[in-house]
N, C-alpha and C positions, 0 to 999 in steps of 0.2 A: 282423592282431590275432587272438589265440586266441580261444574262447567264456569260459576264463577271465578274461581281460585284460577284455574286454566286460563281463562283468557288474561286477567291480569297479569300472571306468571307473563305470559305471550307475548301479550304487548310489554310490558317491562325490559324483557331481552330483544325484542326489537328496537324499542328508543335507547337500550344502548350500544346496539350495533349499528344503528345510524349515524349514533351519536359518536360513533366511533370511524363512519367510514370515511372523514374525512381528519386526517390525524395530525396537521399542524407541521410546524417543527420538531422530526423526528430527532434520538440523541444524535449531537456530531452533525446534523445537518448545517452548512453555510448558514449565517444569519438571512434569512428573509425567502429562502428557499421552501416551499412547504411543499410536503407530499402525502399522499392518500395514507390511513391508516394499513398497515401490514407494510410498507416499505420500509427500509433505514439506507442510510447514508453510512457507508464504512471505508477506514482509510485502507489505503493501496496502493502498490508502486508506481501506478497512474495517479495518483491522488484518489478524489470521493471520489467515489465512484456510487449508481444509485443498485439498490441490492433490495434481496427478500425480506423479509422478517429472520428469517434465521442466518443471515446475515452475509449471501450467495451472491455475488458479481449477478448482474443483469446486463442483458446484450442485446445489439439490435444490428440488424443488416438489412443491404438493400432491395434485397430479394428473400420471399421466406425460406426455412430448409426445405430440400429434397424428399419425399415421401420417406427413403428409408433412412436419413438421418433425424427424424422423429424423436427417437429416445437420445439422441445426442445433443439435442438443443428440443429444450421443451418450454412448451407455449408457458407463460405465466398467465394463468387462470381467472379470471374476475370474482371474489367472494359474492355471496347474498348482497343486498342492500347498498354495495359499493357505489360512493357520489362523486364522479371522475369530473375532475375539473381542470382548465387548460393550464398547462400543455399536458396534461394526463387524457386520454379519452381510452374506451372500449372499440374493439372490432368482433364481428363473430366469429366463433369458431367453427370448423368442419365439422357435425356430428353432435354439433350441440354446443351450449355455453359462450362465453364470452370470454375474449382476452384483455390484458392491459395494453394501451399504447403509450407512447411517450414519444412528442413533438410528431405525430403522422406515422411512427414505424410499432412494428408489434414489439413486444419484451421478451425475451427466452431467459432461460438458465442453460450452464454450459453443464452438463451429465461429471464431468470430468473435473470439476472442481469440485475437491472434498471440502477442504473447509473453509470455513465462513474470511471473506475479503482474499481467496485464491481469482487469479484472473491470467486460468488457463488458456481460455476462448479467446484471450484477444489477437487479434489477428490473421483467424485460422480461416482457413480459404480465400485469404485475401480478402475477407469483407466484415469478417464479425469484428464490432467493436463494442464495447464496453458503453455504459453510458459514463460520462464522466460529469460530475454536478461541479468540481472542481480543480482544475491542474496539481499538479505535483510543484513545492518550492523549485525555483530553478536554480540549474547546477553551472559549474564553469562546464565547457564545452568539451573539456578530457577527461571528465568524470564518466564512469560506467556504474553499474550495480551488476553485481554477478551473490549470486549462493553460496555460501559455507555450509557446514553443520550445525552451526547458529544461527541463522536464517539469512537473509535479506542483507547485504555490508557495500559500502563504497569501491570502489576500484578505480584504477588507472584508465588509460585509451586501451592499452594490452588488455585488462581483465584481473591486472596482479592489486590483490588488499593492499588498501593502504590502514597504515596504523597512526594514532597519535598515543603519546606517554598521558593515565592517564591524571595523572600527579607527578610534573616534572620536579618539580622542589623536590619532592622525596626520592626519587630517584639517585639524584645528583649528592641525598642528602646521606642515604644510605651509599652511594658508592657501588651500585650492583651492576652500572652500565655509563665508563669514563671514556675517555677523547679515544681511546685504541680500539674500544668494543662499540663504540658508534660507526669508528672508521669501517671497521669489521662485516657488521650485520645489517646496518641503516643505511640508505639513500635519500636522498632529502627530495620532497615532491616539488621541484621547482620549476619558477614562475617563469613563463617569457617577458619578454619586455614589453609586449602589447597588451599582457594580460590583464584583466583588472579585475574587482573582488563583485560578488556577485552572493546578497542573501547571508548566510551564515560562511563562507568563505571567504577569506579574506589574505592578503598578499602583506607581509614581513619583511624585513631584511634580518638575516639571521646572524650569529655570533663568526659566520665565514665571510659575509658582506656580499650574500648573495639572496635575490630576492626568491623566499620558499611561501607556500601554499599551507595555509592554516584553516582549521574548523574548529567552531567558537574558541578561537583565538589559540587554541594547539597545535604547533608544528605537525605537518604529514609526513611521514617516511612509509617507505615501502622494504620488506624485510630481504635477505642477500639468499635465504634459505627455500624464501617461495621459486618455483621453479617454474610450476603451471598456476593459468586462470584456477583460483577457488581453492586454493591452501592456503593458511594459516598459518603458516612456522613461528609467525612473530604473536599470536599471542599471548597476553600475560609474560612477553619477556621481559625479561631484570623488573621484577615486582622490587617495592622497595619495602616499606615496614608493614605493608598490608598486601594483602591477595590482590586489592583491586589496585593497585602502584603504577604496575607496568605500563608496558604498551599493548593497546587494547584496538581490536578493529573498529568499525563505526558501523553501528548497522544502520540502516535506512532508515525505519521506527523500532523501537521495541517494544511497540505495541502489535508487531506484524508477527503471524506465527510460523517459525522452522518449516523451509521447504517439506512435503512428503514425499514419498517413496518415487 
């Protein structure tokens, strides 16, 4: 390759890495939120929360980590060319390079979150938090979120899954779960009388003339089988003319991926 060919090679991939350090509205970002190119926006049981490129919880605290928590929370780096604009700015690093900041604090990655939109770090030592670009939809106030083997699901105050049927017509229609086997296995998630409906839950009076606890518009019960927080006995129970009939737990997204080890 000539010295000509070289430099335009050169300058080529530099006007497009300029041209990229500052990168708009990443996918999933909130409307009107822009952030530098290499960051995204991914959902989480905090809500958005702002993340790597490969798509890592980002965190900040009020004081930096301890010399030998180093590899436990690690600095997020500045690439080449990077054009930080506010509330994004740069600070340097020890030993060389530069970091990202976000609103005056530096950025880490938490070591201990394996995959992408985990948000192990939050609140570990009392200080690390997450950034959050957006809250999480609000819940009634007895709502919890606990773990299954299917990831991320709704809960009671206790911790026990609640379930909704998730085609009650077919149920009722096939006959796999009548007035004796409700009475049986179901408790109905009900409302107090101050209660009131909040986002996609919303408050019923149901076939006993009692006011129960619904999400998008399906009765809540909780199963007579769960014992402990984060069993599942009830689901896919009394499936009706398909797999997917029954009563089903709710997970938080299912776009979120199964706890790991």
């Amino acid at each position: 390759m000539n010295v000509r060919l070289r430099v335009a090679t050169f300058l080529l991939g530099a006007a497009v890495q300029w041209g990229a350090a500052w990168g708009g509205e990443a996918p999933g970002t909130p409307k009107g939120i822009q952030v530098p190119a290499g960051f995204t926006v991914q959902t989480t049981l905090l809500g958005r929360v702002l993340a790597d490129h490969k798509g890592r919880t980002l965190y900040t605290s009020p004081s930096p980590p301890r010399a030998a928590d180093t590899a436990t929370w690690q600095a997020l780096e500045v690439a080449w060319l990077a054009n930080p604009r506010a509330p994004f700015a740069t600070s340097p690093l020890e030993g060389g390079g530069r970091q990202w900041n976000f609103q005056g604090r530096p950025l880490y990655r938490y070591a201990r979150d394996k995959d992408p939109r985990d948000v192990r770090g939050q609140g570990i030592e009392g200080g690390w938090t997450a950034v959050i670009i957006e809250p999480p939809p609000a819940l009634p106030p007895w709502v919890t979120i606990t773990r299954i083997d299917l990831g991320w699901v709704f809960a009671d105050s206790r911790g026990m899954t609640i379930y909704a049927p998730a085609r009650e017509d077919r149920i009722v229609k096939a006959k796999t779960c009548m007035a004796d086997c409700m009475a049986r296995y179901w408790r109905p998630v009900k409302a107090g009388p101050t209660d009131a409906a909040v986002g996609r839950w919303s408050i019923v009076v149901n076939a006993g003339r009692e006011r129960q606890w619904a999400y998008d518009g399906r009765l809540l019960y909780t199963h007579t089988r769960d014992q402990r927080p984060g069993e599942m006995q009830g689901n896919s129970f009394a499936v009706g003319y398909s797999i997917g009939d029954g009563f089903r737990v709710i997970l938080v997204d299912s776009t979120l991926p199964a706890p790991g080890s």
